[in-house]
N, C-alpha and C positions, 0 to 999 in steps of 0.2 A: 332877195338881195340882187342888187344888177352891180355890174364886176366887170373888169376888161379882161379879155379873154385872147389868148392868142393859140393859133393853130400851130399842126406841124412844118408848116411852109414861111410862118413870121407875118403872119397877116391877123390884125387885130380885129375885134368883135366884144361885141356888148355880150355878158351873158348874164344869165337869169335864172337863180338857185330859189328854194324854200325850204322850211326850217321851222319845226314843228315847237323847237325847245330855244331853238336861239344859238345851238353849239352845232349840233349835225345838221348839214347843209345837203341837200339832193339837187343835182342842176336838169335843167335842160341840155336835152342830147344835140339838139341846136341851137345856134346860135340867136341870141336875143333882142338882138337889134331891131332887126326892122328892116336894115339898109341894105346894099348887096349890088349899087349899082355896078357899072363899068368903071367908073373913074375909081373906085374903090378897090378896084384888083391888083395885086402885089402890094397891099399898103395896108389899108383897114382902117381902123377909127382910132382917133387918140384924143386924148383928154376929154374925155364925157362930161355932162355937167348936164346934172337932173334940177330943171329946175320948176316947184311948182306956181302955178296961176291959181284965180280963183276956185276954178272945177274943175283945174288937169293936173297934169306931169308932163313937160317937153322935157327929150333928151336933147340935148344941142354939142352935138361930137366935130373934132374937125374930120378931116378927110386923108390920106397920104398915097401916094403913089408908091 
């Protein structure tokens, strides 16, 4: 499952669980994204949007300061 995720400091992040039965979920210890640039600090990702193509998955997040 990929999920928005926020830290203790209010800065969002994509994260990334699995789920063996569908009900308990184990996540990653970090975060899922991907991203992590500079403009990304103090702000994080909001409103993700998984979208697929023929032979992928783009996440396409905006950005916030």
């Amino acid at each position: 499952m990929l999920y928005r995720a926020q830290d203790h400091k209010g800065t969002s992040s994509l994260g990334y669980a699995t789920s063996d039965d569908g009900i308990r979920f184990e996540r990653r210890a970090e975060p899922g994204d991907g991203f992590g640039g500079t403009y990304e600090k103090g702000g994080g990702v909001e409103d993700p949007r998984l979208q697929k193509s023929e032979i992928l998955y783009l996440t396409t997040p905006d950005t916030t300061r």
